[in-house]
N, C-alpha and C positions, 0 to 999 in steps of 0.2 A: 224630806226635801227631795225635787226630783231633780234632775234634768233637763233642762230647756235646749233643743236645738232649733236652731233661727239665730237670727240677728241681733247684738247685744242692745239692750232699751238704751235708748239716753232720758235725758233729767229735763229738755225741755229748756225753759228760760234759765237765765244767771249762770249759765251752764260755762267752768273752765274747761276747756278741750285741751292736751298735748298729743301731739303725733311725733314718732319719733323711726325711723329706721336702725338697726343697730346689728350691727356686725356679730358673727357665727365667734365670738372670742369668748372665755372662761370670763374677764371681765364683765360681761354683759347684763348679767343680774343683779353689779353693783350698779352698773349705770341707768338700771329701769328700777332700784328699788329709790334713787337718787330723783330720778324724777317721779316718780309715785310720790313720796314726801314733800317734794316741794309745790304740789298741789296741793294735797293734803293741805297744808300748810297756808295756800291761798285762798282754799276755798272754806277753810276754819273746822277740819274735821278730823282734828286732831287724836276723838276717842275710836276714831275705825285704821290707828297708825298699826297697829301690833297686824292684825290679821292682811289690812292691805301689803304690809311686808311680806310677812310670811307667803301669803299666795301669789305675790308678784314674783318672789324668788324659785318659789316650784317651780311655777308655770315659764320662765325664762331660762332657768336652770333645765329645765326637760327640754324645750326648742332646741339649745346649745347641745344636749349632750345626745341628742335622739334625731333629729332631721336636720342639723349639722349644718343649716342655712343662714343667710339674713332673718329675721326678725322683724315684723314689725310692730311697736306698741303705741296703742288708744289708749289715754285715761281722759275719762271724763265724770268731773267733778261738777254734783249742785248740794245745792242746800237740802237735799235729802237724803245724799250718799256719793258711793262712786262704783261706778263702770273699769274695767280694765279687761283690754283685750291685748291677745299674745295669738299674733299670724304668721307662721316660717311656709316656707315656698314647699316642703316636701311633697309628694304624690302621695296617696294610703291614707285609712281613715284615722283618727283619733282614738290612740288606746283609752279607750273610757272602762272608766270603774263604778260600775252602778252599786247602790246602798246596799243589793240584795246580795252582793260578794263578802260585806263584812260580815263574816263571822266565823267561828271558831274552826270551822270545817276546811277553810278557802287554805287555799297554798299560797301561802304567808309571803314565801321566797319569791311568786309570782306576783303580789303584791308591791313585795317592795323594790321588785326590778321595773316593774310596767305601771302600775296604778297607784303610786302611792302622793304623786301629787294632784291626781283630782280625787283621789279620794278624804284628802285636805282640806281644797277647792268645794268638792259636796257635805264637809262636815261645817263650815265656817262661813261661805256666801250664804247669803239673802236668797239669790239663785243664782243659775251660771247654764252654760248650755254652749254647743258647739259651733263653728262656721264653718261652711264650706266654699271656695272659691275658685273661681278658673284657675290660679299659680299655687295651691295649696291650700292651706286650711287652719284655723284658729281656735281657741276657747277662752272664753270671756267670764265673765265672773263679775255680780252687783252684791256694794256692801251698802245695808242703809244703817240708816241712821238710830241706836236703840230707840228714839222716841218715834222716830217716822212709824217704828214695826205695829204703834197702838191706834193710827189714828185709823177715823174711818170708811170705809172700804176697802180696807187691806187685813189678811189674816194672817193673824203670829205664825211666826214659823219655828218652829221645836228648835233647841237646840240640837237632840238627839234623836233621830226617828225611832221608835219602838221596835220596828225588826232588825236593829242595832244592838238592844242589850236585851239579853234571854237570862232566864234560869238564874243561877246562883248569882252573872254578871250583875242583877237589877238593886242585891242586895249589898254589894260590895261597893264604898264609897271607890276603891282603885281601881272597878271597871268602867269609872266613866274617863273622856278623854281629858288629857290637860288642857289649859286654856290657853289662846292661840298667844298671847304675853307670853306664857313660858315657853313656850315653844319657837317664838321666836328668837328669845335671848338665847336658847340651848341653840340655836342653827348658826348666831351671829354671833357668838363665843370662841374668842380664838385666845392661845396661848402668849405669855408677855414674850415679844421680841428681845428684851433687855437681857432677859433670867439668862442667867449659866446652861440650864436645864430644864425648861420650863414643862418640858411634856409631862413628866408625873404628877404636877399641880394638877396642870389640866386636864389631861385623863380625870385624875381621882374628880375636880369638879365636875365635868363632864358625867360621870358614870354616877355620882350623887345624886345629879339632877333629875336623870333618866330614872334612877331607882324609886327616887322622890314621887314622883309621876306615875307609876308601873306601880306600886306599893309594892318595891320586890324587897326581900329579906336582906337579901346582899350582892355584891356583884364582883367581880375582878375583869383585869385586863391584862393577859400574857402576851408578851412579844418578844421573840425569838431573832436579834438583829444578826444573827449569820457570823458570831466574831467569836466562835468557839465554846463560850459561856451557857449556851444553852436557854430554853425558856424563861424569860425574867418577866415576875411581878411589876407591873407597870403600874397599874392601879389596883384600889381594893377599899370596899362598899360592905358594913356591916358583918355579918356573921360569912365565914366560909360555905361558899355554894354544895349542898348536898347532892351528891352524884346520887342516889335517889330517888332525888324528886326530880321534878320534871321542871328541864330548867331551859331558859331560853339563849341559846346558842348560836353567836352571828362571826365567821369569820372577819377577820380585816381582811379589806381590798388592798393588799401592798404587793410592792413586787421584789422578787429575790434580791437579795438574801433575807430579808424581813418575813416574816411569818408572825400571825398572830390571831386571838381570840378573842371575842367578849361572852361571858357568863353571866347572866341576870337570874338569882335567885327566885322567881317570879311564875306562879302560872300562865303561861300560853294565852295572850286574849287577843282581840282587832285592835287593840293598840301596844299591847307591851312587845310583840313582832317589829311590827311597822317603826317604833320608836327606838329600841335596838337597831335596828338596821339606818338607819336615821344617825344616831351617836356614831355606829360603826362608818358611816361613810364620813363626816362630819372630824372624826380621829382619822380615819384612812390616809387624808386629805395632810391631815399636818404630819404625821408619821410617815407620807413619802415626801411632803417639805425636808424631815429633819432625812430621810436617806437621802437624797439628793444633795442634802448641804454637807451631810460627812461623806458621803462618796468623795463631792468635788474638794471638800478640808484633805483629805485622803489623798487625792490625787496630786495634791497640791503639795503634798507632803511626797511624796514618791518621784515629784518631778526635780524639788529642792533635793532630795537623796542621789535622784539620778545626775543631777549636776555637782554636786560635791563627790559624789561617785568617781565621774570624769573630770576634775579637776584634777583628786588627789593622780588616778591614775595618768594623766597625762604629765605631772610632775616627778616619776619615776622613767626613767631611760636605761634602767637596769634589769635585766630579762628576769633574774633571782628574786628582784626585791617587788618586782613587779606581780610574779606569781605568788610571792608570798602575800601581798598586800591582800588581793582577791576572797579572799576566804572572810579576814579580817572584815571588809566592809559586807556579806552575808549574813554570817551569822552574829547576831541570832536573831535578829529583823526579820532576814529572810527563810529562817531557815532553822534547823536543830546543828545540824552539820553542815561542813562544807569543804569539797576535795577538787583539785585542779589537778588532771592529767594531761601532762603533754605526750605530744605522737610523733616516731623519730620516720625518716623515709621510708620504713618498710611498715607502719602503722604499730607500731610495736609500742604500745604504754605506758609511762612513769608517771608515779604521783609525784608532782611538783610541790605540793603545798596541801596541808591538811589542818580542820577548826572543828573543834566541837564547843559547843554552848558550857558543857560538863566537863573539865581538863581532863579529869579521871578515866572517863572514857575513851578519851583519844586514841591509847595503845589497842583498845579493842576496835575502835574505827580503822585502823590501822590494820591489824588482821585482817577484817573482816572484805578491806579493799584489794588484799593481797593476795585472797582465793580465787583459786582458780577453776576452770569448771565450765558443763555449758550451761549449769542455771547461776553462776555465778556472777555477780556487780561487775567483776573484770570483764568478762563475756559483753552484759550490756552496754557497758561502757566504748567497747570495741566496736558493739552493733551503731548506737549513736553517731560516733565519731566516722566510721566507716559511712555509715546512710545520711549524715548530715541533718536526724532528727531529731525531736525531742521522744525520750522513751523513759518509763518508768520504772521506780527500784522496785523489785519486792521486798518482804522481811528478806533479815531483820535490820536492812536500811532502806524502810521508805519513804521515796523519795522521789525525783524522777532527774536524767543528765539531758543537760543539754548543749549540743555540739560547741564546740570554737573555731570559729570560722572566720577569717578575716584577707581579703582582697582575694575572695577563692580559693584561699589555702584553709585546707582543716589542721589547725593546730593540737588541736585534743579534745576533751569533755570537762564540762565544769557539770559536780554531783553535788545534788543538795537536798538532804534530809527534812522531811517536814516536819511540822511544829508538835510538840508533844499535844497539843489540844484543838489541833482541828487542822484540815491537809490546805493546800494552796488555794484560795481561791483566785480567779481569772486574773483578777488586777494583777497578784502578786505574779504569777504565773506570766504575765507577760509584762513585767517588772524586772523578773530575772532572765529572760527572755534579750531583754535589753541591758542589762549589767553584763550577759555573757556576749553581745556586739562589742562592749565599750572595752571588756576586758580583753578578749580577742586581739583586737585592735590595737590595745596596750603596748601588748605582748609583742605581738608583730611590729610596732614601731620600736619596740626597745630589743627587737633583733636586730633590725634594722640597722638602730643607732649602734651595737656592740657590731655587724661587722663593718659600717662601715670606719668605727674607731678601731678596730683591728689593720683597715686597708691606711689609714692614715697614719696609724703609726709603720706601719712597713714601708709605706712609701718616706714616711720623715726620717726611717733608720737609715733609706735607702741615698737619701742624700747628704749626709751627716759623714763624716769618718766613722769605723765602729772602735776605736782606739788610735790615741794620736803615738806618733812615732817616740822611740826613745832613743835619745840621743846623746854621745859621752858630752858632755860641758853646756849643754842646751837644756833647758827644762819648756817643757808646750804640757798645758792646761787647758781645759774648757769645760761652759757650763755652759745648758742650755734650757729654755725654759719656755715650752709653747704657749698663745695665748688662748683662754678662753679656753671652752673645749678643747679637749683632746680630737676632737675627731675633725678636726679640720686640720691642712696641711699649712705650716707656717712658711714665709719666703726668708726668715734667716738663716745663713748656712757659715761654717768656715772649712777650711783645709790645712794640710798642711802635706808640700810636696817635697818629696825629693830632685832638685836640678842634678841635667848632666856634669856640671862643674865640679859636683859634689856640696852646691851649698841647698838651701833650704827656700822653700815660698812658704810665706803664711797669708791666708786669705779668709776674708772675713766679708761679706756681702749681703744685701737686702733688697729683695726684689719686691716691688711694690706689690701690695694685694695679698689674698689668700687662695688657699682651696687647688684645685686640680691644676687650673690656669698657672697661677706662680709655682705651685709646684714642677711641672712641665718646663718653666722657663728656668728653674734655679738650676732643673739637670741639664738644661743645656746652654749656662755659666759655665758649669765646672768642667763641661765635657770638651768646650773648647779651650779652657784653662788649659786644660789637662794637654790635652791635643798640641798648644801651639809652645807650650813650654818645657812639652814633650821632645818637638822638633827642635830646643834649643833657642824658640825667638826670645827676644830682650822684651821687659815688659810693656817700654811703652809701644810696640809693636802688636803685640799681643793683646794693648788696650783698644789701639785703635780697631783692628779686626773683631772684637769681639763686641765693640760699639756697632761697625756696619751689622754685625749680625745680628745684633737687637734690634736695629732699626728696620732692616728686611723684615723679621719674622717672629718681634717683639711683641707685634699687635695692639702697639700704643702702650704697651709696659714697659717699665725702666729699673734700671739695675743699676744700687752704689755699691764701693768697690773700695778697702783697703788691702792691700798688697804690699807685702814685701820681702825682699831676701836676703839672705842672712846666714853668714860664713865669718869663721874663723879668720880675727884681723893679729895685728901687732900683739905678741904678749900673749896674755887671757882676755882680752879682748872681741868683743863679735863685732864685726860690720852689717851696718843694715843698709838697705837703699828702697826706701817710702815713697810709694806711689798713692795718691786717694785720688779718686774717681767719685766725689759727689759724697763723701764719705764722711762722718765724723773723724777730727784726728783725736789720735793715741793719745794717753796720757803714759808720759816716760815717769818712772817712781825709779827714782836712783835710789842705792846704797843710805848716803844721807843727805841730807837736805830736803826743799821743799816740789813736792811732783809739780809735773808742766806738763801743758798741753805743745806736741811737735808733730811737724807736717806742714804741709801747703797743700789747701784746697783745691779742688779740680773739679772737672765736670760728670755730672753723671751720666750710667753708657743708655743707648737706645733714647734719648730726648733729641739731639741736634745730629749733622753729617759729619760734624768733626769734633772734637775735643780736645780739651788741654788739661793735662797730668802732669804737674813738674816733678821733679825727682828731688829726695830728702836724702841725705848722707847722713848716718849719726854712729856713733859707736857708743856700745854696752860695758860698763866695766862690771868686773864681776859683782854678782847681790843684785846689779838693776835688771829692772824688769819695762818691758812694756805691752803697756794693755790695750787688748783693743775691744771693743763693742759694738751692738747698736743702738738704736732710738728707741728700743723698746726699756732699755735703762733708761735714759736720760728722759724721758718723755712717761715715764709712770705718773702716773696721777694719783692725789690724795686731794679730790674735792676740785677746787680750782687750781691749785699748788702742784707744781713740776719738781722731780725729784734734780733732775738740771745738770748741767757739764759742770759746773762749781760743786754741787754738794757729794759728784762722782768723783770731783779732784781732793776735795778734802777725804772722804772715804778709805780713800788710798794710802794716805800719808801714814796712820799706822801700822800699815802693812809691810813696809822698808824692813827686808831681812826674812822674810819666810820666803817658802816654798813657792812655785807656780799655782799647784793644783791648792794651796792655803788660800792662796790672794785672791782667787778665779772664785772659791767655795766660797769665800768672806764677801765679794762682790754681790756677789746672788743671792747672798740670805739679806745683806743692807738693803738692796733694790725692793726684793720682796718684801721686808720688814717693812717699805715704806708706809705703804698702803695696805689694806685690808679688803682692796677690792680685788678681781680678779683680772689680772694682768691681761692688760688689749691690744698688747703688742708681744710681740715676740722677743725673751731676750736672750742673745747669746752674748756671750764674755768670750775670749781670749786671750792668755798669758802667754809671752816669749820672754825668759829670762834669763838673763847668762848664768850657771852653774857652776861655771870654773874656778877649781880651789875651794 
């Protein structure tokens, strides 16, 4: 069969035409082998479907992958056969493969890079031949019809041309080619989407087929997927390929980390080549479908890791537990071992936290982190954290560290041992690359949060009495109890003053708000307390002055206020005189009977320009006590439900007869007992109780 260049023939009358344009897409040879068929179909020529496929898919398959243009396809269908033409825009002539290349001699590998789809096209059309055009260039291709090929004035055309099969090929039923049916289904054969695992079916039917065809003895398919394990049996065809004999050899086209082969037991011919390399691209094709799908399954998996990563880690606020955590979520995912060094201001090194996948080896990971040296782990370690890079262990921990950096502080190096069965690849590597951002960061926030819980409690020590006074015939208690975090600064405060008179202030107050703000204003409650009761003023002088000053330089916060003082009356007797300012009152718990609420409400300071505070008189007999509080007792929550000024009054009743610091301790475990949630208010207590006797 030769070669036709000119212009493809048409059929003349009854003739179906399709023209179609079609985009430079990997789709493209579904979409021409789609309309090839449904001509086919029209024009009732139904026994030329196997080979119209087959060449439709070459020859649209080679336009896509080789002149990378539009497309444009002719079929044209009559009642004697069909025409199909395939024209892309490229410049350059048509790699053509003429009949006199097949044979045993030609370079096989050039074959099945450049020629293997018209040399398809020359074994299977009726004839075929090239075009040329001003925008580029085409090849066409006519199939007739088995019965057209006898009528007369037309000469049979071979299946095989004679300078095709030589020598020993003419004897061998497996030197002639397969039939364009089989070889279509081997092209249009793909693995089931449903399966678990479907590639090893397919391979193995895949590589049957091919062997089927080739008359080869046996076959295999190795593929090496980059996961440590090494070359694995993928498929496997008949007897083991004899290294030996002379066997045909086609890599797979995949890309890293995949590596792989095909073996065909088979003498070297014009078609056991070309049909190897045919299976091998046709498998290449699904075996970097399935790396792509576990890559992106993989990555998928690594992004869910790196988010439960930073979950757990932002759920710890504790620098200790934080570096311990670290390692923990490493190995052995990430790693054999794994070591957290933190760096003090002079760069100086501590291992903070250490994991081995092996417990047993620990104490020797241990040693071996602790040497010292300039080829020594400590040395690189140093080198890392100092340059801010990633650098590699040597033995006998390798590995490689990578810096702890967060808001441009180097905090230290995170060291991770690679895996007993193969070292890091990329993903992982920039997997932990990002574990040691997240941890960094951890770290640093949970410094963070420990000083700034260090400044908030000095500052809450700093407003607080650091011991209340003791006094002959007096007893003073207190409990106090921040809310929430510790690291924020609460506005409960109380006192207790010594007056010039020689009697006593107890003060107890609640500045609205948290944090620096009420902090700031609670010291400068007690500093004008202090101040104006210093100079001798009487309270409610002292109230109102200490109102205008809220109101100046309060900044819209407000301050309530119980007050009182309290001296030695008639007898064993104390005198008090109660002042509230916006305040919860007291509850009085005498000796015996039942406790009361006593007091008269008042205003609270820093809201209005003036106020009203009336004055309470009452006297203490010995055993009673009075308590005083704030809203963060009475206002504890358990769900919707208040723990309440009633459930504070009965609280008390069996407390009649103990100590100050008893009744104060007993108040604070009830309040907290109430609830199981964490306390959202602040609460301080206050006991004054007379001692006398």
């Amino acid at each position: 069969m030769s070669a036709e260049r000119g212009p493809a023939p048409t059929g003349g009358r009854d003739e179906h035409v399709r023209r179609v344009r079609l985009p430079a897409d990997p789709r493209t040879p579904a979409a021409a082998r789609a309309l090839v068929r449904s001509l086919l179909a029209e024009a009732d020529l139904a026994e030329l479907t196997n080979e119209a496929l087959l060449l439709t898919t070459e020859l649209s398959t080679n336009a896509v992958e080789h002149a990378r243009t539009e497309l444009d396809l002719e079929v044209v269908a009559d009642r004697r056969g069909l025409t199909v033409t395939v024209s892309d825009f490229a410049r350059g002539p048509v790699e053509e493969l003429s009949v006199g290349v097949r044979n045993e001699s030609s370079d096989i590998a050039d074959i099945a890079e450049r020629g293997r789809g018209l040399l398809l096209v020359d074994h299977f059309a009726s004839r075929w031949g090239t075009t040329y055009l001003p925008a580029g260039k085409g090849v066409w291709f006519r199939l007739d019809r088995p019965d057209a090929l006898d009528r007369p004035g037309r000469s049979p055309v071979t299946a095989v041309p004679a300078t095709a099969v030589t020598g020993d090929q003419a004897a061998s039923e497996d030197s002639f080619p397969p039939s364009a049916a089989a070889m279509s289904e081997l092209m249009q054969t793909a693995p089931d989407p449903y399966a678990e695992d479907s590639l090893p079916d397919f391979a193995t039917s895949l590589l049957t087929r091919v062997a089927d065809m080739v008359g080869a003895a046996g076959g295999l398919v190795r593929l090496d997927r980059g996961d440590g394990q090494g070359p694995q049996l993928l498929a496997r065809y008949g007897r083991q390929p004899r290294a030996d004999n002379d066997l045909v050899r086609v890599p797979l086209t995949v890309h890293r980390p995949y590596v792989g082969e095909l073996e065909l037991d088979a003498a070297p011919s014009a078609y056991a080549q070309p049909l190897a390399v045919l299976m091998a691209e046709r498998l290449s094709l699904h075996l970097e479908n399935d790396r792509l799908r576990r890559a992106d399954l993989r990555r998928q998996a690594w992004l869910t890791f790196l988010a439960e990563a930073s979950e757990l880690l932002a759920q710890s606020l504790d620098v200790e537990l934080t570096m311990a955590l670290i390692p923990q979520l490493v190995v052995p995912r990430l790693g054999q071992w794994c070591a957290v060094h933190t760096s003090n201001e002079w760069g100086r090194l501590r291992l903070a936290a250490a994991s081995h996948a092996d417990e047993s080896m620990l104490p020797q990971l241990h040693a071996v982190l602790a040497e010292t040296g300039p080829d020594s782990v400590q040395s690189r370690l140093r080198e890392a954290s100092r340059n801010g890079t990633q650098l590699p262990l040597g033995a006998p921990t390798e590995g490689f560290a990578v810096p702890l950096i967060a808001r441009g502080q180097r905090l230290g190096t995170l060291a991770v041992g690679r895996h007993q069965r193969h070292r890091h690849d990329p993903d992982e590597v920039a997997v932990l690359e990002d574990v040691a951002r997240r941890a960094a960061l951890a770290i640093e926030n949970a410094r963070i949060h420990a000083e700034r819980r260090r400044v908030a409690q000095a500052l809450q020590q700093s407003l607080l009495p650091p011991v209340l006074p003791v006094v002959e015939g007096i007893g003073f208690a207190a409990e106090y109890v921040p809310a929430g975090d510790d690291a924020d600064v609460g506005g409960d405060f109380y006192d207790v003053l010594p007056l010039p008179d020689g009697r006593w202030l107890v003060v107890i107050g609640d500045v609205s708000g948290k944090g620096v703000q009420a902090a700031a204003l609670t010291g400068l409650v007690r500093d004008v307390i202090r101040t104006l009761i210093g100079d001798g003023k009487p309270l409610s002088e002292t109230l109102i002055r200490l109102n205008g000053t809220l109101v100046e330089r309060g900044g819209g916060r407000y301050c309530t206020l119980a007050l009182a003082t309290v001296g030695p009356g008639a007898g064993n007797q104390l005198e008090v005189c109660l002042h509230l300012a916006g305040h919860d009152r007291p509850v009085l718990l005498p000796a015996v009977g039942a406790a009361r609420f006593v007091g008269t409400g008042g205003t609270a300071l820093g809201l209005l320009g003036s106020i009203s505070s009336p004055a309470t008189e009452l006297t203490l007999d010995p055993g009673e006590a009075l308590i005083f509080y704030t809203d963060g007792v009475t206002e504890r929550r358990r769900g919707r439900e208040l723990f309440g000024a009633n459930r504070l009054r009965e609280a008390t009743a069996p407390l009649a007869g103990y100590s100050a610091d008893v009744v104060a301790a007993r108040l604070r475990s009830t309040a907290l007992g109430f609830s199981t949630e964490t306390p959202r208010d602040d609460i301080a207590v206050l006991v004054l109780r007379n001692d006398a006797g």
